[in-house]
N, C-alpha and C positions, 0 to 999 in steps of 0.2 A: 250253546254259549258262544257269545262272540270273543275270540281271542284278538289282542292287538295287529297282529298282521292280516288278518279277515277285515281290519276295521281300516288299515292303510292301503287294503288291495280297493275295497268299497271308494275309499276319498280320492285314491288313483283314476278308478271307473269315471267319478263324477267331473272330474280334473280335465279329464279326456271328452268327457259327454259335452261341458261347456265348450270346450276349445272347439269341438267339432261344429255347434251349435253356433258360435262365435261364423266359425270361418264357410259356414252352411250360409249365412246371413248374408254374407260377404258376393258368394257364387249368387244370388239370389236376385241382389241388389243390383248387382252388375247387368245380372242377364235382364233386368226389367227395362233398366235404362239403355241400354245398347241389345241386344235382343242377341244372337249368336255371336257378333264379333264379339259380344262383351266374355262369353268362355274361354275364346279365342284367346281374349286379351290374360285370362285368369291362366290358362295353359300356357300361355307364352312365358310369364310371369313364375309358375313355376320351373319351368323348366330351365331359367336363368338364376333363381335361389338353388335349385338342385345339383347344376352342374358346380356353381361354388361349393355347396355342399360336399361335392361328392370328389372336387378338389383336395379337401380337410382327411379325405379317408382313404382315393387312393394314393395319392401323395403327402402324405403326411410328413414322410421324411426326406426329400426330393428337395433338395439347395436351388435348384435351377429356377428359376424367376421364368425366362424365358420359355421353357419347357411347361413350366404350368400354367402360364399363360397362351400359348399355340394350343393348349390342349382346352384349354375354356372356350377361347375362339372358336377353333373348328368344332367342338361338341356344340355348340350355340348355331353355328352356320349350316352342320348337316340336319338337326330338329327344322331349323326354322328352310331349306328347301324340301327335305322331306316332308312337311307341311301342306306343303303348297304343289308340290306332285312327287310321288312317292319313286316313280322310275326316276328323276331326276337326284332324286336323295341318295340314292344305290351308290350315282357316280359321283359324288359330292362325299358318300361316307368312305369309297374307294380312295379319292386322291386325300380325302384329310390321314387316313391311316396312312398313304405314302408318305405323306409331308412327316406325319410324327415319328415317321422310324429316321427319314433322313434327318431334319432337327437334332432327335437323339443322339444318331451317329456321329454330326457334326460338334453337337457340344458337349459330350461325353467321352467321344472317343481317345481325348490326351488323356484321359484320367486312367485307363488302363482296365477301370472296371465293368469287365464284360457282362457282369452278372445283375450290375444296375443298369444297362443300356437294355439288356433281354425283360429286365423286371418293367422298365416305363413302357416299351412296345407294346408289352403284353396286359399292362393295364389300362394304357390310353387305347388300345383295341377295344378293349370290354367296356371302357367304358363310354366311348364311341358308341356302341348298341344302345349300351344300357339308357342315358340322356341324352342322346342323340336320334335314333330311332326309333326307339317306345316309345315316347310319349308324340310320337307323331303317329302313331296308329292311334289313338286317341283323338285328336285333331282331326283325323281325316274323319270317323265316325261324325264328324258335326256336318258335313258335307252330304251324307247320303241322304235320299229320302226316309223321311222319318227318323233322321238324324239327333235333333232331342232327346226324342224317345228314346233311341241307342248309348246315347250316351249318361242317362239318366238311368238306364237298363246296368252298363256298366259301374256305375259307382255305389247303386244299390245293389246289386247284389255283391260288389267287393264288401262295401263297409259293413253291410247287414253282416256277412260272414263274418265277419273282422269283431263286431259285438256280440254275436252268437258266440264265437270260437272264446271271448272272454269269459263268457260268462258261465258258460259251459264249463270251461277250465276249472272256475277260482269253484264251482259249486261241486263238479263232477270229477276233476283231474286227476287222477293218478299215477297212468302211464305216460311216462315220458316220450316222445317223436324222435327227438334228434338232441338230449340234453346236451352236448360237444356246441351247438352249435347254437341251440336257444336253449337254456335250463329251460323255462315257465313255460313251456308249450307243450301240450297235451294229446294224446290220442282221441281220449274224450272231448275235448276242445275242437279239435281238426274237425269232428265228424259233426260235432255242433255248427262250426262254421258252414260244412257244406249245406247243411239242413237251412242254416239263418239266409245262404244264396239261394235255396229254392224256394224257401218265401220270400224271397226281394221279385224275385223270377218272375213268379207265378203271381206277385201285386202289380208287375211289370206290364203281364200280360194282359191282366183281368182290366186296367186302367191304359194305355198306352200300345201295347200291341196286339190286340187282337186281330188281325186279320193275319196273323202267323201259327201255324199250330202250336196247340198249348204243349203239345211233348216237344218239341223243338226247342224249346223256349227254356221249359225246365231243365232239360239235359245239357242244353250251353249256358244256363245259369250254372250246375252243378261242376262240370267242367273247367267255367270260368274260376268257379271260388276256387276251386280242386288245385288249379294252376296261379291262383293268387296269392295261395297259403307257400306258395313256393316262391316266390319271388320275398314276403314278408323272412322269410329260412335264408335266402339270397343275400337279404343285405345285410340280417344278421351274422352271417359267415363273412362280408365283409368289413363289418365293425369289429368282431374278434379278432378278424388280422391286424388292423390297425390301431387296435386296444384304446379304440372310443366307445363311449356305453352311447351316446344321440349321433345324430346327421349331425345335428343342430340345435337351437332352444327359440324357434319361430313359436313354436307351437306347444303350448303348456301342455302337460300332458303326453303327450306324445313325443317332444322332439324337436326334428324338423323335419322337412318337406319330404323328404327321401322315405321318413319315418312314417310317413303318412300317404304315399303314393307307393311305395312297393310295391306292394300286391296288385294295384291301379296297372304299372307299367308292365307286369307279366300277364297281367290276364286284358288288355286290349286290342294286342293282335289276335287273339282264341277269339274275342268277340268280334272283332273287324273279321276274322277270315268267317266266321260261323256266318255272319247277314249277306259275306258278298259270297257265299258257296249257294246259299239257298237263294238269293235270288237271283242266278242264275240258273239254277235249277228252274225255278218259277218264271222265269222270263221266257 
């Protein structure tokens, strides 16, 4: 028997399916008419909705104009060098975290509260990595040989996982992960997700990479989603600090952008480091 909230989780599903479907169409269109820059342009594009986003959550209660403003800036300026070479990004993400702690210190310091000057360092750091330098391991992946493929590699087996782990959940779910931190996410769900990553993997490979071992391939799919499903727990921990249920409302269904690339930005260095270990191994 279907009871009303089986019947609201199902219309959620599909809510989510179109929007994905929607913005599936979008990545699509782009890349036919512009061919890799047009990703380019789609990553970039996120990661400017993102970092406002993620303005909304770690600063949510932050008066300083100025201060969330240097902090939009430089998170937008270390992505977009780290982009474009990664050693150059290091020292681009080294002086913007300089600049943000003296910023802080200079416009905080008469106020007397030490406890809010420790609290922005410590968030414009994290979140410095967080939209600053993930989603430029991502970017670089367009870069390599068979670059497409990689990056086509990475988003299948995140989302696969991401729909697996749903469905898994609403049919199989019992045991709770980490309810403090997500109530709805499941042990049963987690393990579905990894399974829905090693058929993204192994569609990856069968189409797209076979000149790579096919155990290679599954075990950094498995991996990846493993390490994905932890970045999605990531932002959920930091929406419960800042007692917002979305990023955003970009994205029917899901949210916003944040809400929809978590897992995307934890598991693209696992994949960027897993292609440039073996082919150096292979070279």
């Amino acid at each position: 028997m279907t009871t009303p909230s089986t019947k609201t989780t199902w219309k959620s599903f599909l809510t989510r399916a179109i929007s994905a479907i929607v913005a599936l169409g979008l990545i699509i269109g782009l890349y036919f008419y512009y061919g890799i820059n047009g990703l380019k342009i789609i990553i970039g594009a996120v990661v400017l909705i993102g970092a406002w986003e993620l303005l909304g959550i770690l600063f949510k209660n932050e008066s300083s104009v100025f201060l969330k403003i240097s902090f939009f800036v430089l998170s937008v300026l270390t992505f977009a060098i780290s982009a474009v070479a990664l050693n150059a990004g290091v020292l681009v993400f080294a002086i913007s975290l300089i600049l943000l702690c003296i910023f802080s210190l200079l416009a905080l310091n008469k106020s007397g509260e030490l406890q809010r000057i420790g609290d922005f360092q410590a968030k414009s750091s994290l979140g410095l990595v967080y939209i600053g330098l993930l989603p430029a391991f991502a970017f670089r992946l367009l870069d390599l040989e068979q670059g497409l493929s990689w990056f086509v590699f990475l988003l299948g087996v995140v989302f696969a996982g991401d729909t697996f782990a749903y469905v898994f959940g609403v049919l199989l779910g019992k045991h709770k992960v980490m309810p403090s931190v997500s109530p709805k996410k499941t042990w049963q769900g987690s393990v579905g997700g990894i399974l829905g990553s090693i058929v993204a993997g192994y569609l990856c490979w069968n189409y797209l990479l076979g000149n790579f071992n096919v155990g290679f391939i599954l075990g950094l799919s498995a991996v990846s989603g493993f390490v994905g499903q932890f970045g999605d727990f990531f932002e959920s921990l930091l929406k419960r600090i800042a007692d917002v249920k979305d990023s955003g409302k970009i994205m029917p269904g899901h949210g916003g952008v944040l809400d929809r690339i978590d897992a995307v930005l934890f598991a693209s260095p696992v994949v960027l480091f897993g292609v440039v270990i073996v082919s150096h191994l292979l070279s």
